[in-house]
N, CA, C and O atoms as a Tripos MOL2 file, in Angstrom:
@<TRIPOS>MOLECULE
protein
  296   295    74     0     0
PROTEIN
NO_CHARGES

@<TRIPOS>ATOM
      1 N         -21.8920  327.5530  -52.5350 N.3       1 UNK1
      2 CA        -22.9790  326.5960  -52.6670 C.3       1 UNK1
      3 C         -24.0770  327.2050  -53.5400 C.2       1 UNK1
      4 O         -24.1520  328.4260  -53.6780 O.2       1 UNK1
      5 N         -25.0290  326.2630  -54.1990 N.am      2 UNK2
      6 CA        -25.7770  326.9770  -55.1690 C.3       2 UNK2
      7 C         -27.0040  326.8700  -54.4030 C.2       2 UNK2
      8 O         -27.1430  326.0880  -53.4630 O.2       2 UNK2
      9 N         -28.0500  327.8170  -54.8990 N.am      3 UNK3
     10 CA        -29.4940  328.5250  -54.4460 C.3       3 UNK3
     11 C         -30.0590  327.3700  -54.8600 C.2       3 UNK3
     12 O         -29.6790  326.5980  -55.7400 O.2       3 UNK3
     13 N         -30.9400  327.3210  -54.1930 N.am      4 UNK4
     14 CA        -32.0030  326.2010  -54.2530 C.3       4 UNK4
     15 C         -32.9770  326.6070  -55.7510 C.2       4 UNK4
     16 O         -33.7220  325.7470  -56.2210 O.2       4 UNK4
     17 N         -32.8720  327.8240  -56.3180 N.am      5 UNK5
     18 CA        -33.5230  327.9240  -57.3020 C.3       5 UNK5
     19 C         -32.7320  327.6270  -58.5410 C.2       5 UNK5
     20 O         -33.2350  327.4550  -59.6510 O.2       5 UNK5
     21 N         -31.4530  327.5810  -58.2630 N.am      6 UNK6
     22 CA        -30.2340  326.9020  -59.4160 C.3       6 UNK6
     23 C         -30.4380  325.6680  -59.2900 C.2       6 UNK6
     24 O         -30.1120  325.1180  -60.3410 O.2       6 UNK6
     25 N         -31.0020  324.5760  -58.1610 N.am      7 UNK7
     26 CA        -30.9560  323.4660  -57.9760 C.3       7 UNK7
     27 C         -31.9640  322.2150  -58.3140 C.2       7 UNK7
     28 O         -31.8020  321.0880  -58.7830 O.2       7 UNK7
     29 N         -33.2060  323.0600  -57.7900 N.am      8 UNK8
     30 CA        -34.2850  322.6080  -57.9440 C.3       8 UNK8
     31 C         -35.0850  323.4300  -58.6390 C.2       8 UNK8
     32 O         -34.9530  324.6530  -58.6020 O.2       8 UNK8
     33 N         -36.1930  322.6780  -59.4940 N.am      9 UNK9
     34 CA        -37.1250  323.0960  -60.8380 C.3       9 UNK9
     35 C         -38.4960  322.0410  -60.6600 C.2       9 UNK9
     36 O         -38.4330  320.8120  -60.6720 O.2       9 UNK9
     37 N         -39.7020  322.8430  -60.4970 N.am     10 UNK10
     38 CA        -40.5900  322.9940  -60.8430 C.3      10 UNK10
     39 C         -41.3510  323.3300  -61.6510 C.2      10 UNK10
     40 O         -41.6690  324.4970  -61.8810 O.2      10 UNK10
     41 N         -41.8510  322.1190  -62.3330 N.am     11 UNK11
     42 CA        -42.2030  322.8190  -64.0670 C.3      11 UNK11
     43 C         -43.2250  321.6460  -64.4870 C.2      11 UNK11
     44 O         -42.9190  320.4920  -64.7890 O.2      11 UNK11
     45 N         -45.0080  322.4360  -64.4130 N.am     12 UNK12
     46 CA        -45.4730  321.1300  -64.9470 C.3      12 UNK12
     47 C         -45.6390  320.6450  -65.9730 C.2      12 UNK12
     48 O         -46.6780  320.0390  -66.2330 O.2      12 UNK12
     49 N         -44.4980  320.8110  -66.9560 N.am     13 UNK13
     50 CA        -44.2100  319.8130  -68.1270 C.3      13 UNK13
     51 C         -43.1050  318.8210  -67.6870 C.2      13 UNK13
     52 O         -43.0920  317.7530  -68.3000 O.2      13 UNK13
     53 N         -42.4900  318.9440  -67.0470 N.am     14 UNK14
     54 CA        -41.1970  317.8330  -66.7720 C.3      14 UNK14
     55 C         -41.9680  317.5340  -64.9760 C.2      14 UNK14
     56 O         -42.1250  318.1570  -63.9260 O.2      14 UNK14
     57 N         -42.2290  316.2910  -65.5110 N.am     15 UNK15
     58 CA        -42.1140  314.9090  -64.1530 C.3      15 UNK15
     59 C         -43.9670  315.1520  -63.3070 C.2      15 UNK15
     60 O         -44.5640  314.8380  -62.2770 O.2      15 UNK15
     61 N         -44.2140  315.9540  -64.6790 N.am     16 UNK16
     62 CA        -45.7520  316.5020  -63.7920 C.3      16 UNK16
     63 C         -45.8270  317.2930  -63.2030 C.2      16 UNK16
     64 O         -46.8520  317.4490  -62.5400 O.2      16 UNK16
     65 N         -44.9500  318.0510  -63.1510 N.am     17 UNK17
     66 CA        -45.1410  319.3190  -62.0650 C.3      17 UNK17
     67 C         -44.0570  318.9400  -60.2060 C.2      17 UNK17
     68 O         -43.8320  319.6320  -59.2130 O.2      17 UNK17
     69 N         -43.7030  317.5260  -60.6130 N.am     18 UNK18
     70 CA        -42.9910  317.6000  -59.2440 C.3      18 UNK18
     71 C         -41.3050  317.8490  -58.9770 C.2      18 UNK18
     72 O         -40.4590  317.3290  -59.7050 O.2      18 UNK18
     73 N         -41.0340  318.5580  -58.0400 N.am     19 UNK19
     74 CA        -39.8180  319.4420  -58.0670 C.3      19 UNK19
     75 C         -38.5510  317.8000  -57.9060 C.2      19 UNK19
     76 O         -38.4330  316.7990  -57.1990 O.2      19 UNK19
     77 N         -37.7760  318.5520  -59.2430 N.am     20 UNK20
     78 CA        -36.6320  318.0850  -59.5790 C.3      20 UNK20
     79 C         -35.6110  318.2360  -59.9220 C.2      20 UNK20
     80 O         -35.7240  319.1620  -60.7240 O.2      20 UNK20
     81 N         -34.2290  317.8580  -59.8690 N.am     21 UNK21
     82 CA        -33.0760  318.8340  -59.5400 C.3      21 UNK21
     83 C         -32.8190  318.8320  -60.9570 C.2      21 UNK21
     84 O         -32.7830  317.7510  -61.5430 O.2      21 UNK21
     85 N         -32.6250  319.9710  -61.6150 N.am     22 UNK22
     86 CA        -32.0290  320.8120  -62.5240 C.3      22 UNK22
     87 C         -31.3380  320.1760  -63.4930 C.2      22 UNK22
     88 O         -30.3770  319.6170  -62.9640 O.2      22 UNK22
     89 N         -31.3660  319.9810  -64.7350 N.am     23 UNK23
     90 CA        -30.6820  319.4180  -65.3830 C.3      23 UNK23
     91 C         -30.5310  317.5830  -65.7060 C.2      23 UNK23
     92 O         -30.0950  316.8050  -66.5550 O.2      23 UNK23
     93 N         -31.1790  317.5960  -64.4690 N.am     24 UNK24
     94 CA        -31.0650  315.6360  -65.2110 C.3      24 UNK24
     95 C         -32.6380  314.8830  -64.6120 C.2      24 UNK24
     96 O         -33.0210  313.7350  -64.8330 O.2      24 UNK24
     97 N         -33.1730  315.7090  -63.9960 N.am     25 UNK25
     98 CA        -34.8640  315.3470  -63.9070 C.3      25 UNK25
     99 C         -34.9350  314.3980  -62.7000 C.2      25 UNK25
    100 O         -35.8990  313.6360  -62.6320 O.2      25 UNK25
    101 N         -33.6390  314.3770  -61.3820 N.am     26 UNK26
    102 CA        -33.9380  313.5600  -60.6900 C.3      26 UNK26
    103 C         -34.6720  313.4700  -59.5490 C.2      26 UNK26
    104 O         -34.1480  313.7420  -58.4690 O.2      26 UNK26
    105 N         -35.9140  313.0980  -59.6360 N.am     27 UNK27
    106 CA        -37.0350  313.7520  -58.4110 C.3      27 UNK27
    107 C         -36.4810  313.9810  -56.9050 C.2      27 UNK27
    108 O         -35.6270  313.2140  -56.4590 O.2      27 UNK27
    109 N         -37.1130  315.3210  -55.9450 N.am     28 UNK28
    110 CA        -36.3110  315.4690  -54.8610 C.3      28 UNK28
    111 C         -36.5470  314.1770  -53.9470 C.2      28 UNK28
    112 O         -35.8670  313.7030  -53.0370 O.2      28 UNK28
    113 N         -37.9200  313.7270  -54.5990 N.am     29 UNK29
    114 CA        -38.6480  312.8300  -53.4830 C.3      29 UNK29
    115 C         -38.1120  311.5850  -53.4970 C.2      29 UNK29
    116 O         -38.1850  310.9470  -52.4460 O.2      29 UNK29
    117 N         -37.4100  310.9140  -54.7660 N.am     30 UNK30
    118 CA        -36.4380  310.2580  -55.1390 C.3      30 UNK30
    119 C         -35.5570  310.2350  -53.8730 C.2      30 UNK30
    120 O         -35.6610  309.3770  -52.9970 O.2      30 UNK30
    121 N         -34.7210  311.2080  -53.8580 N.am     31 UNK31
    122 CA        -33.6470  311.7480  -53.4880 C.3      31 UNK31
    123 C         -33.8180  311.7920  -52.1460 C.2      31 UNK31
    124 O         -32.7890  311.5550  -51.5130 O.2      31 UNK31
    125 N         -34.7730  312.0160  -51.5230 N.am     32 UNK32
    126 CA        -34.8020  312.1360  -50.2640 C.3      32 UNK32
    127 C         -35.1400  310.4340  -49.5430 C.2      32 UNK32
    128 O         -34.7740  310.0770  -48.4230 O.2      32 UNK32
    129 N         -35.8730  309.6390  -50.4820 N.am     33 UNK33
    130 CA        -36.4200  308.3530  -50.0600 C.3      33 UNK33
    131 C         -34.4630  307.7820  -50.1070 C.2      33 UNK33
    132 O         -34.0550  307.2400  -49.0800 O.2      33 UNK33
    133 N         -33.5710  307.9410  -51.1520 N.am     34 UNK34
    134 CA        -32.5840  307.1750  -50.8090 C.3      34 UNK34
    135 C         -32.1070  307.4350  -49.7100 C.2      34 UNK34
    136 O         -31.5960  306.5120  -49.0750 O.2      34 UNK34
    137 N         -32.1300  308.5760  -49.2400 N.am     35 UNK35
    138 CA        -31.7300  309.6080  -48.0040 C.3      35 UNK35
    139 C         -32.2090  308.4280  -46.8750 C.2      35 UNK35
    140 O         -31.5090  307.6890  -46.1830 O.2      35 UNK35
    141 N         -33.2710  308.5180  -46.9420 N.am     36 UNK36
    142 CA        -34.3170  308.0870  -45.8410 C.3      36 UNK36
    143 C         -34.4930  306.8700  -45.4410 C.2      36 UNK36
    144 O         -35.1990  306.5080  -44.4990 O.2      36 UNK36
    145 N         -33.6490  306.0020  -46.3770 N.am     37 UNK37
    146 CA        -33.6830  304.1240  -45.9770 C.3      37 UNK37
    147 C         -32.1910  304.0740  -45.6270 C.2      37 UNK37
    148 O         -31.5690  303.0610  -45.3060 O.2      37 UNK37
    149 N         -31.7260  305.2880  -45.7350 N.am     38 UNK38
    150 CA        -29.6860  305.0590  -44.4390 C.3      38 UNK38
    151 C         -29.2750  305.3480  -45.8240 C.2      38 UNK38
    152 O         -28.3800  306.1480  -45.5550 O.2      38 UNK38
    153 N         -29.2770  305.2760  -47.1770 N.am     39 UNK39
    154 CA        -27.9380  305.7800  -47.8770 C.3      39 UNK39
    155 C         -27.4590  306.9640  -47.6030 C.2      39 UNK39
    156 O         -28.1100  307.8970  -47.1330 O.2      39 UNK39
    157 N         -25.8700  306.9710  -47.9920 N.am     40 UNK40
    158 CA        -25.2550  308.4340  -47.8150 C.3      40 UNK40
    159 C         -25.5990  309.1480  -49.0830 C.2      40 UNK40
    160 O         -26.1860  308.7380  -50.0850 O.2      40 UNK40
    161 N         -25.0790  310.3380  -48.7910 N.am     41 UNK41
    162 CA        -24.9090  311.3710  -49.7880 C.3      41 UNK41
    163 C         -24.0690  310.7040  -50.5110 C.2      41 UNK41
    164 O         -24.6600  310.2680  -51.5000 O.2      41 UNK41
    165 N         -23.0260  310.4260  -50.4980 N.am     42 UNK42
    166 CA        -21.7420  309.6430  -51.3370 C.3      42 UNK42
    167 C         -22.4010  308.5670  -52.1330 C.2      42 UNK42
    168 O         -22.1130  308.7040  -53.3220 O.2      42 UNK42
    169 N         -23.2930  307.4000  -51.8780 N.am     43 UNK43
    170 CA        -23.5570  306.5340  -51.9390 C.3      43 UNK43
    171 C         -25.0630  307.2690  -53.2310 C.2      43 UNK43
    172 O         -25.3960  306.4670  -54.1030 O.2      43 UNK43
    173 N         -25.5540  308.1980  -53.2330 N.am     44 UNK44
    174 CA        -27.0720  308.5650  -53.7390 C.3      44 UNK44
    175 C         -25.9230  309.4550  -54.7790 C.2      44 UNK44
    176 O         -26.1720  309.4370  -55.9840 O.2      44 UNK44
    177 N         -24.8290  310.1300  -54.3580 N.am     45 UNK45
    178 CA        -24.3670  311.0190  -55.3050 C.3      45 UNK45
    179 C         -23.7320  309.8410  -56.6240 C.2      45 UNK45
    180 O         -23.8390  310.0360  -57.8340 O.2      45 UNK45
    181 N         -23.1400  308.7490  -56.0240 N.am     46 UNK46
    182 CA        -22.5860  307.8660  -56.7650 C.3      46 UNK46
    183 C         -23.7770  306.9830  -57.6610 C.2      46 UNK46
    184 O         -23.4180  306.3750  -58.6690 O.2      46 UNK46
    185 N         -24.8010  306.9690  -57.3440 N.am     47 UNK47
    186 CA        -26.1280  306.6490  -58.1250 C.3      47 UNK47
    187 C         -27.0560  307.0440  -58.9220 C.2      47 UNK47
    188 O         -27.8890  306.3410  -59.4950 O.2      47 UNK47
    189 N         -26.8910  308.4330  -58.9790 N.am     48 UNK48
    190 CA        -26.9300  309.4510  -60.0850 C.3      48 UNK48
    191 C         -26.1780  310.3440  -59.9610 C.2      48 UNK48
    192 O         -26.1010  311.3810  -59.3030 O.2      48 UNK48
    193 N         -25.4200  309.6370  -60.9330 N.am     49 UNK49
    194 CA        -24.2010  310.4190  -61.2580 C.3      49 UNK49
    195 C         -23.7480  311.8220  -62.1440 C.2      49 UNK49
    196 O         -22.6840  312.4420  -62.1400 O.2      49 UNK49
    197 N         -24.9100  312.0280  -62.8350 N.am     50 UNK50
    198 CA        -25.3010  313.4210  -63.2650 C.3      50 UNK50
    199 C         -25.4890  314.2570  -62.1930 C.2      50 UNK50
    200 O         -25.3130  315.3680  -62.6920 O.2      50 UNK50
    201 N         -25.8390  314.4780  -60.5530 N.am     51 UNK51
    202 CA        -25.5870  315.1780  -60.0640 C.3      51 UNK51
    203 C         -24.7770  315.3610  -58.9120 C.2      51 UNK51
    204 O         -24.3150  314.4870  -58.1790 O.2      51 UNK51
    205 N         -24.6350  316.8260  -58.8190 N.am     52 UNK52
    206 CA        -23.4840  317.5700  -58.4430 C.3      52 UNK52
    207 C         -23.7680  317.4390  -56.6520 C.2      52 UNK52
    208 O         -24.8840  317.5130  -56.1360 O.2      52 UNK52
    209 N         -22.6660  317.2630  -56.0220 N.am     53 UNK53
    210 CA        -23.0660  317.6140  -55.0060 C.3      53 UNK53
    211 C         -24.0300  318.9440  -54.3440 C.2      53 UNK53
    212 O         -24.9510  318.6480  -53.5830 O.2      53 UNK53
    213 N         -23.8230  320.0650  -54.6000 N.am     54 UNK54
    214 CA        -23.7860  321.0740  -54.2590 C.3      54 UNK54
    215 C         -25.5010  321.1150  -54.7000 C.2      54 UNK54
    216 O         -26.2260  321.9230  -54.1200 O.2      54 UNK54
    217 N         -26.0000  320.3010  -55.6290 N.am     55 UNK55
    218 CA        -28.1000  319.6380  -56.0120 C.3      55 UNK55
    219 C         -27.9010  318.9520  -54.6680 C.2      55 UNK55
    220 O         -29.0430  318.7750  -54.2460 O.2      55 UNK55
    221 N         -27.1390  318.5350  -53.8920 N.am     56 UNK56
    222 CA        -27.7880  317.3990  -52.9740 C.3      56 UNK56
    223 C         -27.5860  318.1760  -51.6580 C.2      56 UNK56
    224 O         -27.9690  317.6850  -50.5960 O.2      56 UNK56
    225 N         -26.8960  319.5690  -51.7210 N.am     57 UNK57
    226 CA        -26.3770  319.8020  -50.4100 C.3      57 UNK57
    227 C         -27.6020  320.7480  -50.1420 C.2      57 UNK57
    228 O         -28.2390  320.9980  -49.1190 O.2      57 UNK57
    229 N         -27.7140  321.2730  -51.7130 N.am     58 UNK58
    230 CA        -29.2130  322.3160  -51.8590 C.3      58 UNK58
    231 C         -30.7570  321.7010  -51.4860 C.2      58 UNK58
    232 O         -31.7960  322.3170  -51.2480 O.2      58 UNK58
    233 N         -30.5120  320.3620  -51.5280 N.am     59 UNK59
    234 CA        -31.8550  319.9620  -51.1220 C.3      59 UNK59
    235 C         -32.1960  319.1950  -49.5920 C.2      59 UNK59
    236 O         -33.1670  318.5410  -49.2140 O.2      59 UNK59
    237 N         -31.0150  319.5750  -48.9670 N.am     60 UNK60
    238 CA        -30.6860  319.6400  -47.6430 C.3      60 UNK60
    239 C         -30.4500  320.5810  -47.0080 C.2      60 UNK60
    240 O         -30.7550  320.4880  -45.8190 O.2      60 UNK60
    241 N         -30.1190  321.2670  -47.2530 N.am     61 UNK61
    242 CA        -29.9880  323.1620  -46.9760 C.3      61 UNK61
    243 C         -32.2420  323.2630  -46.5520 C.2      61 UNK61
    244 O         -33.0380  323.1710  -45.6180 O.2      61 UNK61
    245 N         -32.1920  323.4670  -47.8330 N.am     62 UNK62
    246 CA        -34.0190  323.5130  -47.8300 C.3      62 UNK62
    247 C         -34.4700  322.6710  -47.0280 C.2      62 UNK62
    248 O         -34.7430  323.3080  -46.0100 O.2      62 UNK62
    249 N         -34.8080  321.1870  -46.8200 N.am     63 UNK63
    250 CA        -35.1660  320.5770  -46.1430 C.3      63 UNK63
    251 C         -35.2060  321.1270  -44.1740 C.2      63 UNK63
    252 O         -36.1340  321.1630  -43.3660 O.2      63 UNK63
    253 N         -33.5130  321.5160  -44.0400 N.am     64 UNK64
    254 CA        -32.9070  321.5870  -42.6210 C.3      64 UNK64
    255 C         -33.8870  322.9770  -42.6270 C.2      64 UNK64
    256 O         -34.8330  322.8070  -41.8580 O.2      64 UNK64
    257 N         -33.9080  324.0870  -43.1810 N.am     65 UNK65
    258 CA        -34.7860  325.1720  -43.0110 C.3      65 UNK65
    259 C         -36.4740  325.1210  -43.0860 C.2      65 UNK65
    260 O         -37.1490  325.8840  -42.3950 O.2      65 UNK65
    261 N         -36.8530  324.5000  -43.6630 N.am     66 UNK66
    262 CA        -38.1420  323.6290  -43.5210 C.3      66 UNK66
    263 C         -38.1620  323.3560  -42.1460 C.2      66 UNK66
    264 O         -38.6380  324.2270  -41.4180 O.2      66 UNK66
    265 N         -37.6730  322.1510  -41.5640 N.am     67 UNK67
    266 CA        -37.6630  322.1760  -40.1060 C.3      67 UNK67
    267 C         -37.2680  323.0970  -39.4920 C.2      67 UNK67
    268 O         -37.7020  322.9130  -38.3550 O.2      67 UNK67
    269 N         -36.8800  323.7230  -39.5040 N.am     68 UNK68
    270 CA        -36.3530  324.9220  -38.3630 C.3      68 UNK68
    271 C         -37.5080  326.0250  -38.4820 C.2      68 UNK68
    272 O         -37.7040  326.6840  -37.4610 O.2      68 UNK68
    273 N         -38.2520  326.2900  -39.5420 N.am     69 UNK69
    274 CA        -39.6420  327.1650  -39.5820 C.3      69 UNK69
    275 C         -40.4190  326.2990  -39.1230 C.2      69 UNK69
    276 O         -41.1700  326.8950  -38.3500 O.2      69 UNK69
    277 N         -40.7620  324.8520  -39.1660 N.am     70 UNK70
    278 CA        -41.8540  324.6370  -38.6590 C.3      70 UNK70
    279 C         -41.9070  324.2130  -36.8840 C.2      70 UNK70
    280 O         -42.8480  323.9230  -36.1450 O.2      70 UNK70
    281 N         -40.1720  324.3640  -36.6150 N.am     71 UNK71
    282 CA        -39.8490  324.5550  -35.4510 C.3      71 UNK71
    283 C         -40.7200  325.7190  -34.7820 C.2      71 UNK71
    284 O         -41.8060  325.6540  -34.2060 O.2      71 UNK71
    285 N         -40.1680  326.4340  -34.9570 N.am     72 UNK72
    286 CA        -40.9250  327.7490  -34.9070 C.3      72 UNK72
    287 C         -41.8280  328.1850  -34.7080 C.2      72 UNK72
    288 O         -41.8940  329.3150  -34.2250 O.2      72 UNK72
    289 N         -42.7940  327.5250  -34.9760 N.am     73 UNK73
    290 CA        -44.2800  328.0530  -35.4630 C.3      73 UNK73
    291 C         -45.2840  326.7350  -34.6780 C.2      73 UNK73
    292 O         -46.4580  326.8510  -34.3270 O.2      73 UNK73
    293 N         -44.3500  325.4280  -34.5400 N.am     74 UNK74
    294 CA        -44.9230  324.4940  -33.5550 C.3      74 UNK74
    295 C         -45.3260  324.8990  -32.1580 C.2      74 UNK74
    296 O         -45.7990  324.0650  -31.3860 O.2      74 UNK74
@<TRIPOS>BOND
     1     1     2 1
     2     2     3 1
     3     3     4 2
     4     3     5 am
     5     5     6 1
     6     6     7 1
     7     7     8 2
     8     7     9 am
     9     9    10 1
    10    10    11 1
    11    11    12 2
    12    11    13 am
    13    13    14 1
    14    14    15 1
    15    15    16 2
    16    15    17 am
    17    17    18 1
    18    18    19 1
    19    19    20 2
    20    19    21 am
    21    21    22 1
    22    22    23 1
    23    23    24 2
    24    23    25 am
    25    25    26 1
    26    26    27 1
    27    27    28 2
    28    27    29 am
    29    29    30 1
    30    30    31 1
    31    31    32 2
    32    31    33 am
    33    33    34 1
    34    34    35 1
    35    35    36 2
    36    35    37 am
    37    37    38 1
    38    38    39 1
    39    39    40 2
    40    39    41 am
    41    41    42 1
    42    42    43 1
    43    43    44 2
    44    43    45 am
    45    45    46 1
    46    46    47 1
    47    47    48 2
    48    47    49 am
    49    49    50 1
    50    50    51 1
    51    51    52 2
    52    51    53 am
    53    53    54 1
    54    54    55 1
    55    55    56 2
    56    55    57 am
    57    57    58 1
    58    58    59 1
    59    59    60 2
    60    59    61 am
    61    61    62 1
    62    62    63 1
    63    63    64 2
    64    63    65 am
    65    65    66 1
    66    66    67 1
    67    67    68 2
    68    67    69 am
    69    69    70 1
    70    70    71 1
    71    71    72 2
    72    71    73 am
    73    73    74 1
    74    74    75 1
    75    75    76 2
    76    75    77 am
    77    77    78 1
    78    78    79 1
    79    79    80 2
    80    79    81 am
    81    81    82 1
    82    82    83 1
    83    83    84 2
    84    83    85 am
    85    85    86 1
    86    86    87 1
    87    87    88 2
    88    87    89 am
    89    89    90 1
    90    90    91 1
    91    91    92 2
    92    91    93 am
    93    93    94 1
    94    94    95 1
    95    95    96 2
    96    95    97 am
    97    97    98 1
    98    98    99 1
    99    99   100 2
   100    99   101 am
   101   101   102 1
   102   102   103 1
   103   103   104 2
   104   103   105 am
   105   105   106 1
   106   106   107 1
   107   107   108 2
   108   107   109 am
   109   109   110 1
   110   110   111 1
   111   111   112 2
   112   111   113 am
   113   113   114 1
   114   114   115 1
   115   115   116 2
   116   115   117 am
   117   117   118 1
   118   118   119 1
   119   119   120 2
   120   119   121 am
   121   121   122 1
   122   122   123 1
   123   123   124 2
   124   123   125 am
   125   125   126 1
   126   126   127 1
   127   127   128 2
   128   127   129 am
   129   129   130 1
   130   130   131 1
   131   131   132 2
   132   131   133 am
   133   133   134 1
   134   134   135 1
   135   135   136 2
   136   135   137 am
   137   137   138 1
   138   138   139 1
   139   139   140 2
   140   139   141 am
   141   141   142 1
   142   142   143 1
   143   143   144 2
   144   143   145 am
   145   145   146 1
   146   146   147 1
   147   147   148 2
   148   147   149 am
   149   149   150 1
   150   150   151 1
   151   151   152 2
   152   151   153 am
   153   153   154 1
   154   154   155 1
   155   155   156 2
   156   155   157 am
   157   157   158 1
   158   158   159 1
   159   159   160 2
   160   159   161 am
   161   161   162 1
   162   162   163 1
   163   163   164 2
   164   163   165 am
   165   165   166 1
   166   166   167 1
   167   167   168 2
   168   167   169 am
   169   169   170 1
   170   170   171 1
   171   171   172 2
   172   171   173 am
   173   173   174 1
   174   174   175 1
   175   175   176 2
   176   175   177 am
   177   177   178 1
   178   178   179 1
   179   179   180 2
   180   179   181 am
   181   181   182 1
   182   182   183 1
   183   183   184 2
   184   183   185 am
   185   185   186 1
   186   186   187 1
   187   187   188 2
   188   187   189 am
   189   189   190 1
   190   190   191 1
   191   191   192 2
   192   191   193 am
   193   193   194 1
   194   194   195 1
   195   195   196 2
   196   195   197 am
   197   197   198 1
   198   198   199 1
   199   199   200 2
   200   199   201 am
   201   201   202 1
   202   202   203 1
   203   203   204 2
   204   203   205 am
   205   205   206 1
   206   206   207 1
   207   207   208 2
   208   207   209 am
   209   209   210 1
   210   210   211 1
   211   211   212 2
   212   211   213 am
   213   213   214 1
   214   214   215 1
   215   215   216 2
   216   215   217 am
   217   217   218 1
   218   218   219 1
   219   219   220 2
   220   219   221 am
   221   221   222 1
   222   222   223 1
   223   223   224 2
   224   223   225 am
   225   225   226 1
   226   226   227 1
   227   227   228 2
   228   227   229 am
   229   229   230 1
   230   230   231 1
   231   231   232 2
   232   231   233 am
   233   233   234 1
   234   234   235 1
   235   235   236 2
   236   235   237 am
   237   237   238 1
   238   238   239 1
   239   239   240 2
   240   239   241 am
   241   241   242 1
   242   242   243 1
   243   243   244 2
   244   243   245 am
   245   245   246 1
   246   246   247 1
   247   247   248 2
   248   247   249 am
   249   249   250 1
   250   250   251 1
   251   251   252 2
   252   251   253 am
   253   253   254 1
   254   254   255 1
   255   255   256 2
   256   255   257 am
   257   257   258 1
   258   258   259 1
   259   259   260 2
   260   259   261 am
   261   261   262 1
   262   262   263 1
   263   263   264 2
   264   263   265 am
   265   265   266 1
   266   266   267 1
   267   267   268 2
   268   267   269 am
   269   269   270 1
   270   270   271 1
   271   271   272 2
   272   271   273 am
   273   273   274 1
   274   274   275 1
   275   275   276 2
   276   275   277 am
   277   277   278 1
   278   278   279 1
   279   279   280 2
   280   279   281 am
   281   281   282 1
   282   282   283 1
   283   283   284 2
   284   283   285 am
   285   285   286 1
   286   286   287 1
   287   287   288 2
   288   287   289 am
   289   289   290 1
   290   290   291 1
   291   291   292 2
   292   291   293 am
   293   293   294 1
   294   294   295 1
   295   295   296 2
@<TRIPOS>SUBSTRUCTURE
     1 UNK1         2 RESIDUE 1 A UNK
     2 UNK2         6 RESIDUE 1 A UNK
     3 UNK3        10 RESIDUE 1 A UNK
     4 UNK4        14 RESIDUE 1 A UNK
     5 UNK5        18 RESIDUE 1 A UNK
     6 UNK6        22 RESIDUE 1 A UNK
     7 UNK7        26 RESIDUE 1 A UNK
     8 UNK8        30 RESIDUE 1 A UNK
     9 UNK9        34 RESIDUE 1 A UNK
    10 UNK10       38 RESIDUE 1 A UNK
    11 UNK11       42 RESIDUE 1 A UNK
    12 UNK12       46 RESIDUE 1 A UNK
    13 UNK13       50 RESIDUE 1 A UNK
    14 UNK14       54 RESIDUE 1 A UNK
    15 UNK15       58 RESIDUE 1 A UNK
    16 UNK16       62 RESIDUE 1 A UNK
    17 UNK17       66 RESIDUE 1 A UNK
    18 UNK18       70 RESIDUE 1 A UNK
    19 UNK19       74 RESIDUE 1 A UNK
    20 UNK20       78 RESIDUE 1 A UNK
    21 UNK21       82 RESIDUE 1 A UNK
    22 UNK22       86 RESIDUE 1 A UNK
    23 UNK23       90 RESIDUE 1 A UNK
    24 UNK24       94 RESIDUE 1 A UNK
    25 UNK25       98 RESIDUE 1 A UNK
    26 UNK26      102 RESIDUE 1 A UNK
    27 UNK27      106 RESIDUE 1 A UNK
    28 UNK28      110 RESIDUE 1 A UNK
    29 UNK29      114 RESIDUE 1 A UNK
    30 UNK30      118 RESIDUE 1 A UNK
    31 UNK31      122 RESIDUE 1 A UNK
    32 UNK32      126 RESIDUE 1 A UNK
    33 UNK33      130 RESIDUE 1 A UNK
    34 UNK34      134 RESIDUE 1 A UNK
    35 UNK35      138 RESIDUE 1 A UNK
    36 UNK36      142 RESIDUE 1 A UNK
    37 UNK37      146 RESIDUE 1 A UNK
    38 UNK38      150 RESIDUE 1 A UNK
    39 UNK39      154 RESIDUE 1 A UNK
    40 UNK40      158 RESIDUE 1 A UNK
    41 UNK41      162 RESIDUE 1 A UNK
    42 UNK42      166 RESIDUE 1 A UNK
    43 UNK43      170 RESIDUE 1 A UNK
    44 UNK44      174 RESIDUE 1 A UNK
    45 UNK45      178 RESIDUE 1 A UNK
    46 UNK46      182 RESIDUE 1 A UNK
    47 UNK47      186 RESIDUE 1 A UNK
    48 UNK48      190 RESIDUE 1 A UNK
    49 UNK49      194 RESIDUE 1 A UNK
    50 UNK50      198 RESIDUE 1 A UNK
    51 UNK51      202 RESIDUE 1 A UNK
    52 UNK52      206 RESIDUE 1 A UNK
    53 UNK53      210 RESIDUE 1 A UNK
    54 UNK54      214 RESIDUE 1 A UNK
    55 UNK55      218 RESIDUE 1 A UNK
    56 UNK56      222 RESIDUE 1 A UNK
    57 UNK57      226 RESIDUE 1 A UNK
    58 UNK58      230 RESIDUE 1 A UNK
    59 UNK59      234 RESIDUE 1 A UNK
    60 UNK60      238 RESIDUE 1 A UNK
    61 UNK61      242 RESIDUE 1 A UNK
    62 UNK62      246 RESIDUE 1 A UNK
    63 UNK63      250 RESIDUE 1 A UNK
    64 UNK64      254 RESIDUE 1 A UNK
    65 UNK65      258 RESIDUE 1 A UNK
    66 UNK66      262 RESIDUE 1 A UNK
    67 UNK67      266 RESIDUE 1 A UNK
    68 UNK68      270 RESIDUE 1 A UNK
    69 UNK69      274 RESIDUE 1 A UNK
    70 UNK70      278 RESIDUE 1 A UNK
    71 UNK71      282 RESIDUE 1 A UNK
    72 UNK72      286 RESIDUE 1 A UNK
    73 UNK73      290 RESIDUE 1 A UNK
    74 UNK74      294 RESIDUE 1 A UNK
């Protein structure tokens, strides 16, 4: 599986500065809103189709560890 720094890019010349997966500029926040109204991964992977699974598994990897630190610390 690839590093979240192979995956996702932060750069404030592309999209303003907001983090987007690598290579085809598709915002995470994008990505997470299709997430977030019930589409699948299959269904968001099949909708931009420039990316790879392994951008969508990376920005779920991060996310699931996000919660689990702020588990933590709650």
């Amino acid at each position: 599986m690839k590093s979240i720094q192979s995956s996702i890019r932060v750069d404030p010349e592309i999209l303003f500065g907001n983090a987007c997966l690598r290579r085809n500029r598709v915002p995470v926040q994008t990505l997470n809103d299709y997430l977030k109204v019930g589409d699948r991964v299959d269904d968001s992977w099949t909708t931009f189709r420039r990316l790879a699974r392994e951008q969508i598994a990376a920005v779920l990897d991060v996310a699931g560890e996000a919660v689990t630190r702020y588990a933590r610390i709650a």
